[in-house]
KOLVEX-85148 format. One line per field, with one value per residue (C-alpha): x, y, z; residue in three letters. Coordinates in nm, 2 decimals, decimal comma. Each point is the difference from the previous one (the first is absolute). Layout:
<recs>
px = (X | ...)
py = (Y | ...)
pz = (Z | ...)
rest = (ALA | ...)
</recs>
This chain:
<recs>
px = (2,00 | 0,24 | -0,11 | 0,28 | 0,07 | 0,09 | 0,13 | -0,31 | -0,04 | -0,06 | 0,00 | -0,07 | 0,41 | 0,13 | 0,22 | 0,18 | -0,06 | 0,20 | -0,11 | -0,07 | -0,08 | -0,17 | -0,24 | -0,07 | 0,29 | 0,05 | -0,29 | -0,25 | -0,36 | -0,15 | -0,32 | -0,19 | 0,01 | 0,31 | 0,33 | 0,26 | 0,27 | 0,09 | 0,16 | 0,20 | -0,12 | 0,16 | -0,30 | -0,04 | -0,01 | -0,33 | -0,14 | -0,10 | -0,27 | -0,09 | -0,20 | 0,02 | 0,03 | 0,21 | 0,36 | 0,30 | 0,26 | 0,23 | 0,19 | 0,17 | 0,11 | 0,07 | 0,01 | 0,20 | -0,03 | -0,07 | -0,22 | -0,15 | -0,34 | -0,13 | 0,27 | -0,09 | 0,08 | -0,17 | -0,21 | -0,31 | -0,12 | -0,34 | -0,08 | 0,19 | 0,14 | 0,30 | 0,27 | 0,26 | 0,35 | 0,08 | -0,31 | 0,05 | -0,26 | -0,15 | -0,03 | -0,14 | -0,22 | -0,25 | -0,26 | 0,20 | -0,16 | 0,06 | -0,15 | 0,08 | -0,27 | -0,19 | 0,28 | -0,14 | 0,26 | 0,15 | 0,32 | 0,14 | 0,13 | 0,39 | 0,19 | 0,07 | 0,33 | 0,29 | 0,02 | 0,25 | -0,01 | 0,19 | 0,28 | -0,02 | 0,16 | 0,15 | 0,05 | 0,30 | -0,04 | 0,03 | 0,12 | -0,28 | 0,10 | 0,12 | -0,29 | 0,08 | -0,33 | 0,10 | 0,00 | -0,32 | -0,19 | 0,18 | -0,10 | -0,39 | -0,07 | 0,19 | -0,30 | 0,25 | -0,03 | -0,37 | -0,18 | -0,30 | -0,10 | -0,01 | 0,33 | 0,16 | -0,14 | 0,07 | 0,37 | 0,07 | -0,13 | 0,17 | 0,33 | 0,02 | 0,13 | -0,19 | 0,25 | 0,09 | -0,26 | -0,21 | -0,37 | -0,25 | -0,28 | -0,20 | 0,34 | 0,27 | -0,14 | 0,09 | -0,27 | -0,08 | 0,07 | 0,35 | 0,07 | -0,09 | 0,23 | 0,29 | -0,02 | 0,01 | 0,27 | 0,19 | 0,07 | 0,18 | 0,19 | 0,30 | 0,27 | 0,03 | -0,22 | -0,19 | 0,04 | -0,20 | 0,02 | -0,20 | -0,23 | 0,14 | 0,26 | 0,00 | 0,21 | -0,16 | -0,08 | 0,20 | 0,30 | 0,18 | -0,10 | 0,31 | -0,17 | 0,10 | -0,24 | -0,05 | -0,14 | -0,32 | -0,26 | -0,07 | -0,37 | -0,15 | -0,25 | -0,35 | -0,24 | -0,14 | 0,34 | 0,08 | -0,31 | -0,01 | 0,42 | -0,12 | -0,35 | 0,16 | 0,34 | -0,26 | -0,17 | 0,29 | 0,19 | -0,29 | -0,25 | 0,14 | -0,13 | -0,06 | -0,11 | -0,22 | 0,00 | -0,26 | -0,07 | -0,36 | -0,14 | -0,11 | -0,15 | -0,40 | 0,07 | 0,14 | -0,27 | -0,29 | 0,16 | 0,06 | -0,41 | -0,14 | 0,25 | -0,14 | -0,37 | 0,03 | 0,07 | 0,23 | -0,23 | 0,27 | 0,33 | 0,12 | 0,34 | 0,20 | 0,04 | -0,38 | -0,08 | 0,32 | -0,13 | -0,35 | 0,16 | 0,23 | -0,30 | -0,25 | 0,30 | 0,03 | -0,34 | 0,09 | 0,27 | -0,06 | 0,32 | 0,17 | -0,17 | 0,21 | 0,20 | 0,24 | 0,00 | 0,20 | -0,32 | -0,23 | -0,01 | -0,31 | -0,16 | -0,20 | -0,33 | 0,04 | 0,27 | 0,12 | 0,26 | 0,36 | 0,05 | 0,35 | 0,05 | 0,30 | 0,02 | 0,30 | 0,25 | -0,18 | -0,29 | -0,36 | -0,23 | -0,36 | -0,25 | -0,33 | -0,22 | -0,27 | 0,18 | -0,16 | -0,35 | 0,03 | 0,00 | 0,29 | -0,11 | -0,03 | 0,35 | 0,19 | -0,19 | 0,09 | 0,35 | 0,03 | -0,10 | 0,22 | 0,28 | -0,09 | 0,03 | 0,26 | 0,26 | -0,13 | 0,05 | -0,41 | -0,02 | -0,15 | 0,15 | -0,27 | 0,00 | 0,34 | -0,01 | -0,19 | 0,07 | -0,03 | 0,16 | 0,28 | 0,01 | 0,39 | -0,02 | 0,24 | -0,07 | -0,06 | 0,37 | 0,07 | 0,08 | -0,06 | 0,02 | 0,14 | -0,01 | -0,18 | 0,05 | -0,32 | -0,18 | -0,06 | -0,22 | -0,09 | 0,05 | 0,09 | 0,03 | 0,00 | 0,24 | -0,16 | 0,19 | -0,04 | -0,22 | 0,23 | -0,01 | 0,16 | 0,00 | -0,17 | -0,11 | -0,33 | -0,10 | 0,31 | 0,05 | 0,22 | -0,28 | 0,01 | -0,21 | 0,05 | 0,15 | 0,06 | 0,22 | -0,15 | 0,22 | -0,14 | 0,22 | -0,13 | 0,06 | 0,02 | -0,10 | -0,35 | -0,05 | 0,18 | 0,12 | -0,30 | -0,24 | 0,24 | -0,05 | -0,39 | -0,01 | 0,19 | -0,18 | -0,32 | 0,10 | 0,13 | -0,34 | -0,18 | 0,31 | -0,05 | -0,40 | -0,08 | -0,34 | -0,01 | 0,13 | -0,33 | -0,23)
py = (19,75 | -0,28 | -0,31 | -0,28 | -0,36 | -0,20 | -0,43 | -0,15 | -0,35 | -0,21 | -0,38 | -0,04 | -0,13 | 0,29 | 0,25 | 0,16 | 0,02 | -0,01 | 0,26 | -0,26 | 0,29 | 0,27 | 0,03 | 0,42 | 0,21 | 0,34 | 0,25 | -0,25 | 0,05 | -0,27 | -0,14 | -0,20 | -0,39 | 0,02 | -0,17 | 0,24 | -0,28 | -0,34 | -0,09 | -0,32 | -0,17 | -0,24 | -0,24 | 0,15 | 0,27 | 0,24 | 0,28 | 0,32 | 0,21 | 0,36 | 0,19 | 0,31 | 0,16 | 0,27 | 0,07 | -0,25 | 0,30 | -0,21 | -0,36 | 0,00 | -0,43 | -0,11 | -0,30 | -0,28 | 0,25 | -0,22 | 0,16 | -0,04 | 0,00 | 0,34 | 0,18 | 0,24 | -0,09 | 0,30 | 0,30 | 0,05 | 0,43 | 0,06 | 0,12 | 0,36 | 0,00 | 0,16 | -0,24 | 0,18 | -0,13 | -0,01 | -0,22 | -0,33 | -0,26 | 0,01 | -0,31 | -0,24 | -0,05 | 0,16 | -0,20 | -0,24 | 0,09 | -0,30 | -0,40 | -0,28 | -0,25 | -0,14 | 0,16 | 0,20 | 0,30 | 0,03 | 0,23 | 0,06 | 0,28 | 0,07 | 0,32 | 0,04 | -0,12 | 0,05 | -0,23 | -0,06 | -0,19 | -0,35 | 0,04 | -0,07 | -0,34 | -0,06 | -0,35 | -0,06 | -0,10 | -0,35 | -0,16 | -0,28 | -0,35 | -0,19 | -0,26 | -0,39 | -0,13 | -0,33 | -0,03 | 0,17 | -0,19 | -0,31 | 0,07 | 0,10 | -0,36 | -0,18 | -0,18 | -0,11 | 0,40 | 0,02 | 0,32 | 0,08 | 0,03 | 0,39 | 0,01 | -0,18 | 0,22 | 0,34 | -0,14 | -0,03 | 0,28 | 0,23 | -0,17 | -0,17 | -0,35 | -0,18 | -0,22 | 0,34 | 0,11 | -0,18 | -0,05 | 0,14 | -0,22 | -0,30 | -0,21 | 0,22 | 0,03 | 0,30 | 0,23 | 0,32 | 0,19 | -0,16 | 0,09 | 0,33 | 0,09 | -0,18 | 0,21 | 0,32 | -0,13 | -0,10 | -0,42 | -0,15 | -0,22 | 0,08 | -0,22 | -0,30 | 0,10 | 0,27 | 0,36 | 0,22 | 0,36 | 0,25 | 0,27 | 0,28 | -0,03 | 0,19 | -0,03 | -0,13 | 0,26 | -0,24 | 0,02 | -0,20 | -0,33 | -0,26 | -0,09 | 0,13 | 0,30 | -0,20 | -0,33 | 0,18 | 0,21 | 0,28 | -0,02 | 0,30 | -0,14 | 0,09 | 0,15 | -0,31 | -0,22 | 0,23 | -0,07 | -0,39 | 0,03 | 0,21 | -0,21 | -0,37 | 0,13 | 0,18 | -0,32 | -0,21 | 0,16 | 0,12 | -0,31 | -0,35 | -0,22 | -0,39 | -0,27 | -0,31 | -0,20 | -0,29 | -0,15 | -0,11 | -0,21 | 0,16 | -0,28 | 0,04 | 0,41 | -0,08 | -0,19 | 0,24 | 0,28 | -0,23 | -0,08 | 0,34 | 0,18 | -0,25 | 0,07 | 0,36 | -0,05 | 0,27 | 0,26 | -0,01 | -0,12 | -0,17 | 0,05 | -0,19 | 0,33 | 0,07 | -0,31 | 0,13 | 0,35 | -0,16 | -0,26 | 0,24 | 0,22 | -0,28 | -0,10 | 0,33 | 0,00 | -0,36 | 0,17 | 0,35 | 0,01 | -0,01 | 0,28 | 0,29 | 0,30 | 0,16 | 0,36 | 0,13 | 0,06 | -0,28 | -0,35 | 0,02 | -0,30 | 0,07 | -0,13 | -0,05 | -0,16 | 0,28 | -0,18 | 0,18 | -0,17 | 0,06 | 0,06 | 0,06 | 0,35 | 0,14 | 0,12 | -0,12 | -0,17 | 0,15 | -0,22 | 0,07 | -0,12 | -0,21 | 0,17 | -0,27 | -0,27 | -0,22 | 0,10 | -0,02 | -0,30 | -0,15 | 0,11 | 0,34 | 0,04 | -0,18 | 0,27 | 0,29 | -0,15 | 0,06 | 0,36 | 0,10 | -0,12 | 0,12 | 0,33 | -0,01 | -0,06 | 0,32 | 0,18 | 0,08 | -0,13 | 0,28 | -0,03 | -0,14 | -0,31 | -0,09 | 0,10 | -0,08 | -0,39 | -0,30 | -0,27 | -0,04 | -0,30 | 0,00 | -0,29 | -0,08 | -0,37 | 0,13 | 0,06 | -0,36 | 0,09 | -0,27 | 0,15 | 0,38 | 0,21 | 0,33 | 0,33 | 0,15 | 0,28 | 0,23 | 0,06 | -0,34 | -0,28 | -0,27 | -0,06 | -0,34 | -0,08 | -0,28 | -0,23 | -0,19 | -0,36 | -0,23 | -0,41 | -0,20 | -0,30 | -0,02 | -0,31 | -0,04 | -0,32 | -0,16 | 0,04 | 0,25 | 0,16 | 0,35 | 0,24 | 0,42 | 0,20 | 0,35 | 0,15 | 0,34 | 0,11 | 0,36 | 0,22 | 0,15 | 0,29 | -0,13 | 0,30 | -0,05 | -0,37 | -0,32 | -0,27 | -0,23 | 0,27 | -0,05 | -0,38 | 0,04 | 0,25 | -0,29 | -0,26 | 0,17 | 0,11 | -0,39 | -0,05 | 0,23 | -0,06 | -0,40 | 0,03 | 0,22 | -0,03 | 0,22 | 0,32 | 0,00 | -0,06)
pz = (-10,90 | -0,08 | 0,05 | 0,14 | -0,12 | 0,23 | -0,03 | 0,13 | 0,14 | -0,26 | 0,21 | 0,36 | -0,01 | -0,21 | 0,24 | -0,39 | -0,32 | -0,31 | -0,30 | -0,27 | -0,30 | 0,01 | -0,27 | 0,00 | -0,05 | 0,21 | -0,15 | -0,12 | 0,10 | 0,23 | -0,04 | 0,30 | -0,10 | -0,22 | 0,14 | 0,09 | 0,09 | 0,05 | 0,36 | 0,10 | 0,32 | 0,17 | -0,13 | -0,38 | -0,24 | 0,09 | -0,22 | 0,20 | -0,12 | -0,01 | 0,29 | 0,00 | -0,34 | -0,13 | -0,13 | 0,08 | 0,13 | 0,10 | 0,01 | 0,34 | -0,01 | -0,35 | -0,14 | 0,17 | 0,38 | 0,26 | 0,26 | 0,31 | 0,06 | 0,11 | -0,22 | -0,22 | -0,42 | -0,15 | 0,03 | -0,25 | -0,06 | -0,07 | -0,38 | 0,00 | 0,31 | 0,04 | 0,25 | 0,18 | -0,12 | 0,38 | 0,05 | 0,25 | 0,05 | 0,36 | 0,22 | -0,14 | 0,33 | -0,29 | -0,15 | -0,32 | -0,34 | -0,13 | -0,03 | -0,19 | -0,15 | 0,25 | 0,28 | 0,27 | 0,04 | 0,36 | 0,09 | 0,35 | 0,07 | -0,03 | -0,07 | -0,32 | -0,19 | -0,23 | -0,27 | -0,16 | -0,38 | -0,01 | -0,18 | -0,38 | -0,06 | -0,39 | -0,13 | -0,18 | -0,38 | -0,04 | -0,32 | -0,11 | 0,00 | -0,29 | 0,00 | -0,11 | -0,23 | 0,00 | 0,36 | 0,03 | -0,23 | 0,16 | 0,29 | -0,11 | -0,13 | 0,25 | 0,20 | 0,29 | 0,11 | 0,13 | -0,15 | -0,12 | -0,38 | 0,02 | 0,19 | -0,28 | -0,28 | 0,22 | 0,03 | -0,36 | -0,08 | 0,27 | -0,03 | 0,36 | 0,08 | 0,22 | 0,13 | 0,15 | 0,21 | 0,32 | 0,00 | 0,19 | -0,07 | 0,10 | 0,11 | -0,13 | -0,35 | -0,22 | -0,08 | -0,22 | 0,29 | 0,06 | -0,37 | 0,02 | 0,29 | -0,16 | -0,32 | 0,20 | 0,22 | -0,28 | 0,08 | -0,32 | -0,06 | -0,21 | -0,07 | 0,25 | 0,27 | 0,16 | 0,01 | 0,19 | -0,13 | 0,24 | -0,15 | 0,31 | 0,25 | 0,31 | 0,32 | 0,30 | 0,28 | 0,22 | -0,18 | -0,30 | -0,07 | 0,00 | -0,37 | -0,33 | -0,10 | -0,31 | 0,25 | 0,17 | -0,05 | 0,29 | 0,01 | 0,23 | 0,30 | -0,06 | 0,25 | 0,07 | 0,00 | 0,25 | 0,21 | -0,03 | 0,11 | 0,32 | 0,12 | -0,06 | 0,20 | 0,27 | -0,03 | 0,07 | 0,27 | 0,22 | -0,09 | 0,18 | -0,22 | 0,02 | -0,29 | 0,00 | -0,28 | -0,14 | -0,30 | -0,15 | -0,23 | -0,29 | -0,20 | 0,09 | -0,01 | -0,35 | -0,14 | 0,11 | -0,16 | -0,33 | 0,04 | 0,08 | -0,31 | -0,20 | 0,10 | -0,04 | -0,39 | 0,02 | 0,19 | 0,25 | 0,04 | 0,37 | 0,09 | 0,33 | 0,14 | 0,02 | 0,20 | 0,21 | 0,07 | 0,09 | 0,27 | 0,13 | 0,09 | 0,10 | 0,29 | 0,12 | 0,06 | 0,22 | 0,18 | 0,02 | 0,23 | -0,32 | -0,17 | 0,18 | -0,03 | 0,27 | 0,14 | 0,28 | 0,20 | -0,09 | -0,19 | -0,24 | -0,08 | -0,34 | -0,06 | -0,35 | -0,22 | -0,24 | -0,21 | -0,14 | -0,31 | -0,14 | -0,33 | -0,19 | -0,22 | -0,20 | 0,27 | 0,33 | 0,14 | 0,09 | 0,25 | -0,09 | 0,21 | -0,05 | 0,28 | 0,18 | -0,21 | 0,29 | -0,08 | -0,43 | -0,22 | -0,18 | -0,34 | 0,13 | 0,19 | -0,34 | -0,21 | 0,25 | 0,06 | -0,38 | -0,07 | 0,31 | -0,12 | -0,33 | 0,12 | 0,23 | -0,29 | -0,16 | 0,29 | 0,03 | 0,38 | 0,25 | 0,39 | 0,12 | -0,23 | 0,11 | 0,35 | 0,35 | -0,06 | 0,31 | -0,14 | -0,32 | -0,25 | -0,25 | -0,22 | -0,26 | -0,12 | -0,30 | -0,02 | 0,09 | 0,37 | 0,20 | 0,36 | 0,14 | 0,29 | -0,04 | 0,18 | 0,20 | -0,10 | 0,35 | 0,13 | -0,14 | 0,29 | -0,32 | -0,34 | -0,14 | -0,31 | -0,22 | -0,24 | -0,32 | -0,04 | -0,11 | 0,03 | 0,35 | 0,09 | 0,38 | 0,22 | 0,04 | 0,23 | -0,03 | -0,41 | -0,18 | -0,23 | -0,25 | 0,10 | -0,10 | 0,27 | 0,12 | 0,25 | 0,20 | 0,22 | 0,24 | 0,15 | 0,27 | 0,25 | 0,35 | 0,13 | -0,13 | -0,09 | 0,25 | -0,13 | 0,10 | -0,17 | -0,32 | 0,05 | 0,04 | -0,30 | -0,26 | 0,12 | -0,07 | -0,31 | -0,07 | 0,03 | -0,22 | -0,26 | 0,00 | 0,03 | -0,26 | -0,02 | 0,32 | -0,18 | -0,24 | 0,33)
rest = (UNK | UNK | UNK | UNK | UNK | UNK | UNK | UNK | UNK | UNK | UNK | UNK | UNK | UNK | UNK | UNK | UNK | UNK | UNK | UNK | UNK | UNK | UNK | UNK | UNK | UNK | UNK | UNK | UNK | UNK | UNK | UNK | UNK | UNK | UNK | UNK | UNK | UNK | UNK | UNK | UNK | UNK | UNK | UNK | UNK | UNK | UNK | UNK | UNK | UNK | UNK | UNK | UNK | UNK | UNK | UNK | UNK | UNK | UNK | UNK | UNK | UNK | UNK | UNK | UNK | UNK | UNK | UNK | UNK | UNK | UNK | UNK | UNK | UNK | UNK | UNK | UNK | UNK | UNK | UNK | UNK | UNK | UNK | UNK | UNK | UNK | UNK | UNK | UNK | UNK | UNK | UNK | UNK | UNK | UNK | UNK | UNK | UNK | UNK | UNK | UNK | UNK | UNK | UNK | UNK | UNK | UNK | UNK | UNK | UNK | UNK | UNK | UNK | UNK | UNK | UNK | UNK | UNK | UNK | UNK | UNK | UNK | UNK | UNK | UNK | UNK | UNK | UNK | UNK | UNK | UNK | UNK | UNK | UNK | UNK | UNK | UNK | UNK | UNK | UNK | UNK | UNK | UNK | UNK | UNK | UNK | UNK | UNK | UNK | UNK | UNK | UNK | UNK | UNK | UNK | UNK | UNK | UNK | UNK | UNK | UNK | UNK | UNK | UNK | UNK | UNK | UNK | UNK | UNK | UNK | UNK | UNK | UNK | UNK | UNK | UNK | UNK | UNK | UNK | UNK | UNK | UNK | UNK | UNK | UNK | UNK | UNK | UNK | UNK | UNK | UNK | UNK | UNK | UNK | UNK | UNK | UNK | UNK | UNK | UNK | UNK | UNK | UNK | UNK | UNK | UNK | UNK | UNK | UNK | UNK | UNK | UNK | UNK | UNK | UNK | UNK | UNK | UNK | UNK | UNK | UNK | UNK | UNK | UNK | UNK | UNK | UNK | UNK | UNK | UNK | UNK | UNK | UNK | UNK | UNK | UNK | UNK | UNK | UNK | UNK | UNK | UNK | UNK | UNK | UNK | UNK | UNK | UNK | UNK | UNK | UNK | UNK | UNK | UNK | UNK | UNK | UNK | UNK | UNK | UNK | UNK | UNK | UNK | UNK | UNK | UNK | UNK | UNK | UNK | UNK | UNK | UNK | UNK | UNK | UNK | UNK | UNK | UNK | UNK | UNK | UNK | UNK | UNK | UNK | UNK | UNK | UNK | UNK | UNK | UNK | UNK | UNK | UNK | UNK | UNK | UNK | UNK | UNK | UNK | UNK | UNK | UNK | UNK | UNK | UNK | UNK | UNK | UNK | UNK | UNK | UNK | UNK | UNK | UNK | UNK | UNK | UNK | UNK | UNK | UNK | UNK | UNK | UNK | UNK | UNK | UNK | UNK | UNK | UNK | UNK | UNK | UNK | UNK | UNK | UNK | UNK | UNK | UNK | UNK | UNK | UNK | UNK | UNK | UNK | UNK | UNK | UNK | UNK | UNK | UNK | UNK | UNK | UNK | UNK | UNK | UNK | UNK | UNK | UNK | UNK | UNK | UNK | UNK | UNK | UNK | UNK | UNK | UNK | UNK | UNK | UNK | UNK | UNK | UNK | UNK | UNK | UNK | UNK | UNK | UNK | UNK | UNK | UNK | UNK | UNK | UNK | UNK | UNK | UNK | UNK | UNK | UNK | UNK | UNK | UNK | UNK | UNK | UNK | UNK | UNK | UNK | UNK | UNK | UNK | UNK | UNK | UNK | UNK | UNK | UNK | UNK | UNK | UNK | UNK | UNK | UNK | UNK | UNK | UNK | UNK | UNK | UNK | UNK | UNK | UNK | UNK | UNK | UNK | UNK | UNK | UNK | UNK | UNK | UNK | UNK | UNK | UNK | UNK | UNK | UNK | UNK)
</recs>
């Protein structure tokens, strides 16, 4: 009997799937283990493994097919079977056949579909640029344009002027990666300034651009651009949000991370953001008020601070969490910190790693940011958005002194967290931030 394939759920947020590739062609056998195809997600790319083994009859969603979850994409015939040529897949109210790594398989059931392939889309040929040396290597040893040593070497070697291209670095400074994408986007500079030559052009689905075709590149939304587009608008039309802002003193923080990397001979290395993650967690414990998530029903107050950590990956963000960051030391949550977002920019995150969080932390100080408003993550009652360290002068009894400062501002939803709560939360988190012995305690 024909067995059915149906899109499985993939992420607790997934409602459709993209076909990615499929790696077995129509007639190949199927082993148990082996992966059969990769699927887009609106969080990242997931393999999908063999069940139930036999003969791949038939490729109902090919590559590029986006299809809802509970649709059927192929059928698999046992070894010799004989499929009628008239053969539909049945509901898929059946049991799914297939799992991803580490991905429990769950379908509801919906009648089955017609899918119908994306259309093929053909990029025009595109003449390559004429590419100016001088200017390249000009710009490669100028030290006024802040890059980094690989950068440079990358750039001459790949033709790209970096006077041409913005950085994505540690305070706008170019980096291999920004090289990279240049090169493939084709950013020269040819004659007195800069030409951008685009590797495809397509028309926009909303109609034509008021641009030359020759001034834009039409890059296609990913599954998970699309997702971060839907959950901050959600977020921002249904959630009425509200901000509090204070700054802290950084200066004893500082200086017992500068003492304890220092001890640790290189066993470990301390960033700002650790001692951040701890405090934020030690306060929620102080104001549990502040560690809360909205339903419809109910208001739950959680019990322990699971912190969303954002972390930037190649086309979108992914917010994995640190679980019982209030009950874990700081040397633990910097080395866990680390291997998540190791594996978050290779896509190797499973659902529950990135979701079932209480509380969301954004910083970009490392960027040079000195204070910004961050959207909440529902359920989520706040997130707060942390900004860079840098040097103010502030009065302190009556005399303008220089002490390191950072602005955290919290956005919170007012459905779950009042303003005085927000005020109670900072201040307690002041606390922790400008007493940082209490974060090791």
């Amino acid at each position: 009997m024909p067995i059915d394939i149906f899109m499985t759920q993939l992420s607790p947020t997934m409602t459709e799937g993209k076909i990615a590739r499929w790696l077995k062609k129509e007639g190949d056998t199927l082993e148990s283990g082996e992966v059969m195809l990769e699927v887009e997600t609106d969080k990242a790319t997931m393999e999908v493994e063999v069940i139930d083994e036999g003969v791949l009859h038939r490729i109902i969603a090919p590559e590029g097919t986006l299809v809802k979850v509970g649709e059927a994409i192929g059928v698999i015939a046992e070894d010799g079977e004989e499929v009628p040529a008239d053969y539909q897949p049945e509901s898929s109210g059946q049991k799914p056949i297939l799992e991803t790594h580490g991905t429990p398989a769950a379908v509801e059931a919906q009648p089955t579909p017609t899918v119908v392939p994306a259309p093929a889309e053909v990029a025009p040929q595109v003449e390559a640029p004429v590419v100016d040396r001088a200017a390249v290597e000009r710009a490669a040893n100028d030290k006024r344009i802040k890059a980094s040593p690989l950068a440079r070497r990358l750039a001459k070697q790949k033709g790209v002027n970096l006077a041409a291209i913005t950085g994505t670095g540690p305070r706008g400074r170019i980096v291999k990666a920004d090289v990279e994408k240049a090169a493939k986007r084709g950013i020269r500079l040819g004659g007195g300034g800069q030409s951008f030559v685009p590797t495809a052009v397509r028309p926009l689905p909303a109609g034509p651009m008021p641009y030359h075709a020759d001034e834009y590149e039409a890059i296609e939304n990913s599954m998970m651009r699309k997702a971060i587009a839907r959950r901050l608008t959600e977020s921002k039309q249904q959630v009425p949000h509200f901000y509090l802002s204070v700054d802290v003193c950084m200066d004893r923080l500082m200086d017992l991370r500068a003492q304890l990397n220092e001890a640790a001979d290189g066993a470990f290395k301390l960033s700002v953001n650790d001692f951040i993650v701890k405090a934020v967690a030690k306060a929620l414990m102080d104001v549990p008020a502040a560690n809360a998530s909205w339903a419809d029903s109910h208001t739950y107050q959680h019990k322990h601070a699971h912190i969303s950590i954002a972390v930037a990956i190649e086309g979108g963000l992914i917010t994995p969490i640190v679980r019982f960051a209030e009950q874990k030391g700081i040397v633990d949550i910097s080395n866990e910190i680390k291997e998540l977002a190791g594996r978050a920019r290779k896509g190797e995150l499973k659902p529950e790693e990135y979701t079932g969080g209480t509380f969301s932390i954004s910083n970009l100080g490392m960027y040079g940011i000195k204070q910004f408003q961050a959207i909440v993550n529902p359920p989520e009652g706040a997130i707060l958005a942390v900004g860079g360290t840098e040097e103010r002068v502030v009065a302190e009894n009556g005399q303008a002194v220089v002490k390191q400062m950072m602005t955290l501002t919290l956005s919170c939803d007012h459905r779950v967290v009042d303003g005085a709560v927000g005020a109670e939360y900072l201040n307690a988190l002041k606390k922790h931030i400008e007493c940082p012995a209490s974060v090791l305690i």
